[in-house]
C-alpha positions as CSV (number, residue, x, y, z in Angstrom):
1,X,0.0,0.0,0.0
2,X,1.3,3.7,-0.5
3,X,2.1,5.9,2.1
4,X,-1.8,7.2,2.1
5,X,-4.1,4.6,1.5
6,X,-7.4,4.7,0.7
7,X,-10.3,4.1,2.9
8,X,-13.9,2.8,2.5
9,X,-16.1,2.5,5.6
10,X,-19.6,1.3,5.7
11,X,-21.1,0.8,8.9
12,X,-24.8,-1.2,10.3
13,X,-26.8,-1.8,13.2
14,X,-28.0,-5.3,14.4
15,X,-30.2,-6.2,16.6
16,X,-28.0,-9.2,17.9
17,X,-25.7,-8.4,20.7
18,X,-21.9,-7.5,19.8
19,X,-20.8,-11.3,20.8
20,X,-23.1,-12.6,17.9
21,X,-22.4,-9.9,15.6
22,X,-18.2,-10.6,16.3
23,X,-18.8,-14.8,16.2
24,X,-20.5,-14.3,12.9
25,X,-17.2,-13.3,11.2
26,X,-15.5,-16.6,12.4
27,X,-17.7,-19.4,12.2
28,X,-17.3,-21.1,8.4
29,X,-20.9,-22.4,8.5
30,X,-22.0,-18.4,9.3
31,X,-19.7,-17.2,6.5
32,X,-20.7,-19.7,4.2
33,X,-24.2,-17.9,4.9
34,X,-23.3,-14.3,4.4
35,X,-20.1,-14.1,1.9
36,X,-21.4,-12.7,-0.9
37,X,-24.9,-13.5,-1.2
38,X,-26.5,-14.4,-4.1
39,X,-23.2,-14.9,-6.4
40,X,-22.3,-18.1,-6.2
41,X,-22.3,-21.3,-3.4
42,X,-19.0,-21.5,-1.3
43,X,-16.8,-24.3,-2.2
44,X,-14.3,-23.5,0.8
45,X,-14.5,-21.6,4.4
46,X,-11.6,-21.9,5.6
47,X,-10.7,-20.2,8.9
48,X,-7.3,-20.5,11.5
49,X,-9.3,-18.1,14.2
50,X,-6.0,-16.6,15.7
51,X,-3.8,-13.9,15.9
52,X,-1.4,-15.0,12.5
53,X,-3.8,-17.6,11.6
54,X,-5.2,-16.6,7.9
55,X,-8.6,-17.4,6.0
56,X,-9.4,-18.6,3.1
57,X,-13.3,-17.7,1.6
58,X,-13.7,-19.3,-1.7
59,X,-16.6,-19.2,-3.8
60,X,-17.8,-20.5,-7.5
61,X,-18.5,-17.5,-9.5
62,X,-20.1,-19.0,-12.7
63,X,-17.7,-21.5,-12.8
64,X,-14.7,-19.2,-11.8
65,X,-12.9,-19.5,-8.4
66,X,-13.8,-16.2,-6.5
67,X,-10.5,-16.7,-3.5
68,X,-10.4,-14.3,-1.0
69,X,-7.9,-14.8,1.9
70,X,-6.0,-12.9,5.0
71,X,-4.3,-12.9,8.1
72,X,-5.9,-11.8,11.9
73,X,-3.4,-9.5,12.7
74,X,-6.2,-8.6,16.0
75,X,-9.0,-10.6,17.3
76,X,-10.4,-9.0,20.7
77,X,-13.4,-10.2,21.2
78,X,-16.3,-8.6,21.1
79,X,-14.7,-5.2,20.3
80,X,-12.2,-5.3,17.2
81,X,-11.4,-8.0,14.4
82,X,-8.8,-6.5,12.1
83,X,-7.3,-8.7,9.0
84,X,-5.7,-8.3,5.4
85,X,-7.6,-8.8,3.0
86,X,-6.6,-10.1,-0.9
87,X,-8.1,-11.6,-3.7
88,X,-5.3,-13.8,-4.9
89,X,-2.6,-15.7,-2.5
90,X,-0.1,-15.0,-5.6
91,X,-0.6,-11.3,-5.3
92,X,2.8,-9.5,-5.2
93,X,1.4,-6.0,-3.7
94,X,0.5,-6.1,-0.7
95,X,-2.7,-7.0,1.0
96,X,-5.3,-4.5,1.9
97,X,-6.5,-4.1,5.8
98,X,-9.9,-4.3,6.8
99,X,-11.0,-2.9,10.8
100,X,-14.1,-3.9,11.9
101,X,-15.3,-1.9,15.3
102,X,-18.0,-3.4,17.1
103,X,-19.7,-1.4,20.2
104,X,-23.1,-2.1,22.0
105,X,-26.1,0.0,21.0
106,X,-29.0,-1.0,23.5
107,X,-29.4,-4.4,23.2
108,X,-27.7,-4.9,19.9
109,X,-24.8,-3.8,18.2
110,X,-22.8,-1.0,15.8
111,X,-20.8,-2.2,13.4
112,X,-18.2,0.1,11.6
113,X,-16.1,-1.4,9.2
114,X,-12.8,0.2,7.6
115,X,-11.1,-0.8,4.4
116,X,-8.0,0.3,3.5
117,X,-6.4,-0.2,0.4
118,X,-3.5,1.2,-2.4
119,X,-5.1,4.2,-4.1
120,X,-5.2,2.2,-7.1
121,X,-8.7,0.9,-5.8
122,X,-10.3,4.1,-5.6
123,X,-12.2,4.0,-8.8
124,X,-13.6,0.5,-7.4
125,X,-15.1,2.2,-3.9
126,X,-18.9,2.1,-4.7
127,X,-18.4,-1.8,-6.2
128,X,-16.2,-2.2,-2.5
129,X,-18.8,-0.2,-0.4
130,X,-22.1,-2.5,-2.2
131,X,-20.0,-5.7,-1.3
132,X,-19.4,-4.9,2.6
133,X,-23.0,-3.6,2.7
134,X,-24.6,-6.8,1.2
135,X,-22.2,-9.0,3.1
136,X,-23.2,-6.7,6.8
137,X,-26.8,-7.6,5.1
138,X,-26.4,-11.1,5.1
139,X,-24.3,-11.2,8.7
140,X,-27.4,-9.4,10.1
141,X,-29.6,-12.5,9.0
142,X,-27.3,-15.1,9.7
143,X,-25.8,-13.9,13.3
């Protein structure tokens, strides 16, 4: 990434409390729910739930491989779950970061999430800001 990335946030309330809103992101059988709904079935959740352990969300995209993969670099739970974030293990730039902030609002839960990513991406921000909505969508139905 350059020196100043660039930085997409999209942020939701849910009615669950933050622990079921936070557990959502690292349960395969709940990801295999929300990752990108409506595109394709998911052919591998894959997910080392640990500070250095990585992810790997796979999905068939009209019979194309759709990877997505990353690395917790913090998991404090039910507060913050921050990771990289790339579309292809081969990649030789480096990964993008994603934040996600989670604090109590009555008896649910706000969810802010932060992408950062090279200034390349910029022209892609509304496509990057529809995906994270849709997929806070389908975490709201599946937490």
């Amino acid at each position: 990434m350059s020196s100043k990335p660039y930085t997409v946030t999209v942020a939701r309330r849910f009615e669950q409390p933050p622990e079921r809103v936070f557990d959502t992101w690292l349960d395969p059988a709940r990801v295999a729910k929300w990752f990108a709904p409506g595109l394709g079935p998911m052919t591998k959740v894959e997910i080392d739930a640990r500070v250095g352990g990585r992810f790997n969300f796979t999905q068939d995209r009209k019979g194309e491989a759709a990877v997505h993969i990353g690395e917790y670099k913090v998991i404090d739970r039910p507060r913050k779950l921050v990771f990289t974030w790339s579309t292809d293990e081969r990649q030789k730039e480096a990964p993008s970061l994603v934040t996600i902030d989670i604090v109590p609002d009555g008896t649910g839960a706000r969810l802010t999430l932060t992408h950062e990513m090279d200034r390349k991406w910029e022209t892609w921000s509304d496509k990057i800001r529809h995906g994270w909505t849709t997929m806070l969508e389908g975490i709201a139905k599946a937490a």
